[in-house]
N, C-alpha and C positions, 0 to 999 in steps of 0.2 A: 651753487645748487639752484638757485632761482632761474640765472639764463636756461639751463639744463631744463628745469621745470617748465618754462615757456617751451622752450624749442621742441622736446621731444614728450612732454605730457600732454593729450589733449584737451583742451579748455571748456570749460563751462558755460563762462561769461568773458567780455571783453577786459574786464576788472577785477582781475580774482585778489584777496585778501596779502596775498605772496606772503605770510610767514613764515620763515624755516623753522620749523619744527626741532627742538633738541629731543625732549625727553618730556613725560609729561606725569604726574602724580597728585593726586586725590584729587582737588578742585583748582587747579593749577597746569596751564600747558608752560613751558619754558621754551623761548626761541635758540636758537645756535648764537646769538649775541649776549646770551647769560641774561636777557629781561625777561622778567615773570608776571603770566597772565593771571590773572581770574577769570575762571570759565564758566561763564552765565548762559551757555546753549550747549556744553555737553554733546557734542558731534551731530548736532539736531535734534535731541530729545535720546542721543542712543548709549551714551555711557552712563547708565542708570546709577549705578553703583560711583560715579566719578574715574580717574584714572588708575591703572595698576592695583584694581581692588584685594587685597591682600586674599581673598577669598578665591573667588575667581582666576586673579592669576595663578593661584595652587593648582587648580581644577584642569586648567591645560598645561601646565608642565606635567603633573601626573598622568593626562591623558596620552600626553606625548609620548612618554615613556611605554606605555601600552600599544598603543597603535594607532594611524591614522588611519586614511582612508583603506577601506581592504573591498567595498563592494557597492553596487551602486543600488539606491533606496527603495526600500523596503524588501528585500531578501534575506537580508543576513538580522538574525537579534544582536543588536550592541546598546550593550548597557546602559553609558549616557541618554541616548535617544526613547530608549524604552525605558526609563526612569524619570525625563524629564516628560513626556506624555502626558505617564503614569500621573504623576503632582502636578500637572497642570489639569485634569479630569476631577482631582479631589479640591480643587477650590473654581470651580466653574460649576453651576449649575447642573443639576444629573442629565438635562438633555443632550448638552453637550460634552460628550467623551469621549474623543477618537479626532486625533491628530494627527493632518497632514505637515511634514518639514520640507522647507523650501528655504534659498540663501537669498533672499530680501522680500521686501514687504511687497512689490509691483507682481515678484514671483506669486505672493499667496493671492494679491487679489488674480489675478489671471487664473491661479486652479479655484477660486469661489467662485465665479464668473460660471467655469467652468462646470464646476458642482451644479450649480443651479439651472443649467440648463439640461444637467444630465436629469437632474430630479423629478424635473417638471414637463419636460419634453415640451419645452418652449423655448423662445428665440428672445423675445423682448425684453431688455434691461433698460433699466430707471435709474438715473444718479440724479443730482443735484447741481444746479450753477453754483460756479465757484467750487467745485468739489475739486479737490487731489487727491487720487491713489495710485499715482506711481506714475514712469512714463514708457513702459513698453506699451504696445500696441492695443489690445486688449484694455490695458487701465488707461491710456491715452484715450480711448475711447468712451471711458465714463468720466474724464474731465471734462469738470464744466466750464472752462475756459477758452474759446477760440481761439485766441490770437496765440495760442502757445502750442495748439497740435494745427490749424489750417493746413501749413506747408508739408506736413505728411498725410494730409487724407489721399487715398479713400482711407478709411481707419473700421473699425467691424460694424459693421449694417444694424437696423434695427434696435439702438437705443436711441433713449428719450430722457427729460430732465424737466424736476419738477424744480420751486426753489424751498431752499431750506425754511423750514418753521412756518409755509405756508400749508394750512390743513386744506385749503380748495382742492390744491395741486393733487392731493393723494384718491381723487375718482381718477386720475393717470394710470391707479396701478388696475390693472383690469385682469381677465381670465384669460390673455396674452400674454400677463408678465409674466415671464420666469423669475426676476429679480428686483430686489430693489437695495442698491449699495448705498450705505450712508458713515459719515465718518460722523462718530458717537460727538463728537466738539469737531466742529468745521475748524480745519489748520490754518491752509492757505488764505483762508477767507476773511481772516483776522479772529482764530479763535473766538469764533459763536457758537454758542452751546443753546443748545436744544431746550425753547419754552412751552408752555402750556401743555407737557404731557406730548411733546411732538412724536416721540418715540415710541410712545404709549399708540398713538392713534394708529404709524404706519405697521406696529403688529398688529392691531387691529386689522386696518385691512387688507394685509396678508393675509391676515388669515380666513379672512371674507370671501378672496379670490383665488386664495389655492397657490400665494407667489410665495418665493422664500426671500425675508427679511435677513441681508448680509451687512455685518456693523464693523468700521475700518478702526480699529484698536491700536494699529501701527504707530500711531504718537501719543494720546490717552494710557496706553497699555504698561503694564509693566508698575503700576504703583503710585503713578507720574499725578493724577488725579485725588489720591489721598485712599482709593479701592485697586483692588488688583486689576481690574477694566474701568473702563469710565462708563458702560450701561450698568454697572452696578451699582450707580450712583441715581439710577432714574427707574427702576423698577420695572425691565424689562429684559426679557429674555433672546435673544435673535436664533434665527437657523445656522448663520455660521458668522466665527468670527475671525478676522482679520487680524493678525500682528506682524512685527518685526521692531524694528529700531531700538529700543531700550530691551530686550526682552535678551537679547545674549551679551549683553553686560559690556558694549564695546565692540562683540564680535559682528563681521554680516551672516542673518541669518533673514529666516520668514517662516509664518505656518499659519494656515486655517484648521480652525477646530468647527467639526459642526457635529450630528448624533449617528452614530455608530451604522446603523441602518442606511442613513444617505452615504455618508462617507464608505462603504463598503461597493454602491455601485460604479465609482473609478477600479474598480480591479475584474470587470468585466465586460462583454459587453459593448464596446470591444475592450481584452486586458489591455491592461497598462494606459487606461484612460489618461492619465496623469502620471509623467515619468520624471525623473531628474537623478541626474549621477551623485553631486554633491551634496543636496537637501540631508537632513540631518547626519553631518559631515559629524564624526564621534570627540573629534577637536571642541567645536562649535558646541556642540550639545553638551560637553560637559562642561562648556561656558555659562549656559543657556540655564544647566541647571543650577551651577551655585547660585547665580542671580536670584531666580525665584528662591531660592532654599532660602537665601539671606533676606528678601524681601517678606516670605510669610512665616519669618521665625523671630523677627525683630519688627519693632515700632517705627521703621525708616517709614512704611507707607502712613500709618495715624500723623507722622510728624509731617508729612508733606501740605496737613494742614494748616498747623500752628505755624509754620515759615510763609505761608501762603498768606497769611495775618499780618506779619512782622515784614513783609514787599509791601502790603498797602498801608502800612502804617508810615512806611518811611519815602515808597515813593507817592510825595504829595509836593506839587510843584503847577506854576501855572501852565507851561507848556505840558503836561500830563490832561487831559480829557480825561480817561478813562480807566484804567486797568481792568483791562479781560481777563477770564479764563479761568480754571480752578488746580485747585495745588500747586504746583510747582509748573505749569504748564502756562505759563502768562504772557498777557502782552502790554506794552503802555504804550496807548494811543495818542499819538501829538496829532496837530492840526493837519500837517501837509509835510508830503514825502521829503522834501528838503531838510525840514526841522530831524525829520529822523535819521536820515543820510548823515547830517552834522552831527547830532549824538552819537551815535555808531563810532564813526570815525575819529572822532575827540575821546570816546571811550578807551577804545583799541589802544591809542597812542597812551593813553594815564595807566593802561593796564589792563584793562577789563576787557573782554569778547563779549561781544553781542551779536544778534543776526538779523537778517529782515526776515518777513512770511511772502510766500508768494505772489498773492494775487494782493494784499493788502497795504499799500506802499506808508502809510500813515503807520504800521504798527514795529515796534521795535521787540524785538522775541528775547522772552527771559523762558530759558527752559535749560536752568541748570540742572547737576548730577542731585539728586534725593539727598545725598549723601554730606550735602554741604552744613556747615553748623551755623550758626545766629551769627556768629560774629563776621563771617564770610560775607552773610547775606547785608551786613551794617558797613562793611567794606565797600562792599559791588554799589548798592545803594549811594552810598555817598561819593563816589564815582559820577552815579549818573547824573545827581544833580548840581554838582559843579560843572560837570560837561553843558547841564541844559540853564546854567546861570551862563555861562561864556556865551552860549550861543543867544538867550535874550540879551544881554547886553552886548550884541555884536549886529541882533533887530536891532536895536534902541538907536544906536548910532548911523544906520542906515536909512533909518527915518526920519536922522535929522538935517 
């Protein structure tokens, strides 16, 4: 299967991880060689739930059994989709009530984007250096990283980029901007999370200048933070928000939610502002809702904190600097990209999965399933710091 996988899948990276995948359940992927992982990145923040969630899985076999696809989005009422809307409105803030479905998170930022310029009837979007949301064209163009979109520009005209947690930067957002995208914890950037009220200031001055404040929920989202978004963790409101990854429990999906009133001018004006066949696919969507169902019927999101405790209580080690990030959403910072390459990799082989972040080559990504219990997390944990004992004592003898 691997040759196969090279040969005729197309690649990512020159070094992809090549595991063959058997079978995979709760906190645990299994390869075709009968060795068993622990899963400490959860498909990048997106099996919320962990694997084969006994929930979820119910929820698409029974949808199956009804119907799948029968028409493409927003024509027909199907239940799933207009159910999981529904319960995402009743735990969002009343501004926000009215949900567009799209099948990945680069999909949702591109109709926010979109939203915002219909809203405002302006051109000018604001992201942030170091930001990721997504890599179509469109969200390619609100990265703030060069060296990762150059070889496809031109890429969409008239954005701009402030940097994250700098309050100078926001006389940027003017009565030009249509927008200003920000991911609620910087991912790629090595999970940085928003100080001194940053969040707080750029609604401020949105709302000074008449722009709409657009917040990327897509990996915070879903419970992952210890709140059902991670602005709910900072006391502010935004015009639209961004999800996908953890939010269909496993499945690909996407959607922005912003206030009934904007959200309404995509369906005019011209119609069909914003179109898609598969966005809330009735499969997906009755993925999408157990997820949430299980998430705001149970203490998995409160507990995402106490685990978030029981990480930094155990990873304490000299090659660790730092551990970012909040709940379940972490990273432990070693000194320099090598030291983290080696852990990873020494990881992988004892058992454990881990990932890198983007733009961050020092940080090693812990964003396991919510779902995992203490004793996993004292597993994984102790994993990593026999990995990062081999690898100081493998410095030590290189420096002698």
């Amino acid at each position: 299967m691997l040759n196969d996988f090279y040969q005729y899948q197309a690649q990512t990276s020159p070094h992809p991880l090549g595991m063959e995948v058997s079978h995979a359940e709760g906190s645990y992927i299994y390869a075709t060689n009968g060795k068993k992982y622990l899963d400490f990145v959860a498909g990048v923040s997106a099996c919320t739930l962990g694997h084969q969630h006994p929930r979820v899985k119910k929820a698409i076999v029974d949808q199956l059994d009804k119907y799948a696809h029968v028409m493409v989005y927003g024509e027909y009422a199907q239940d799933p989709a207009v159910a999981l809307c529904k319960l995402l409105a009743e735990h969002m803030p009343l501004y926000l009530n009215k949900t567009y479905l799209v099948n990945s998170g680069t999909e949702a930022t591109e109709g926010a984007l979109k939203l915002a310029r219909r809203v405002t009837g302006r051109s000018q979007l604001i992201s942030c250096f170091n930001a990721y949301h997504g890599n179509t064209m469109g969200s390619m163009s609100v990265m703030g990283f060069e060296e990762r979109k150059q070889i496809f520009r031109p890429l969409i005209p008239d954005v701009d980029f402030i940097t994250f947690n700098n309050e100078e930067d926001l006389q940027k957002i003017t009565t030009k901007t249509a927008g200003i995208i920000l991911e609620t914890i910087q991912g790629g950037a090595g999970f940085i999370q928003p100080q001194n009220e940053f969040l707080k200031k750029v609604r401020q001055r949105c709302d000074e200048v008449g722009a709409m404040m657009i917040l990327d929920e897509i990996q915070p989202g879903f419970g992952r933070t210890g709140k059902l978004f991670g602005f709910q963790n900072y006391d502010v409101v935004p015009d639209v928000v961004v999800m996908g990854k953890g939010m269909g429990g496993g499945m690909p999906v996407g959607a922005f939610t912003a206030n009934e009133k904007h959200m309404d001018l995509l369906s005019h004006d011209p119609k069909l502002g914003h179109i898609t066949t598969f966005g809330g696919h009735p499969v997906i969507a009755a993925a999408c809702l157990a997820t949430l169902q299980e998430l705001v019927e149970t203490d998995i999101m409160a507990q995402c904190l106490e685990k978030e405790q029981l990480f930094r209580k155990l990873l304490v080690h000299p090659l660790i600097k730092e551990v970012r990030g909040e709940g379940l959403m972490l990273a432990a910072m070693t000194e320099s990209p090598e030291i983290t390459n080696k852990v990873i990799f020494k990881c992988q082989d004892k058992g454990l999965i881990l990932f890198w972040l983007l733009f961050e080559g020092c940080a090693i990504r812990i964003t396991p399933p919510l779902t995992l219990s203490n004793e996993e997390i004292e597993e994984g944990c102790g994993i990593i710091i026999e990995a990062m004992n081999e690898v100081m004592n493998e410095m030590t003898l290189e420096n002698e």
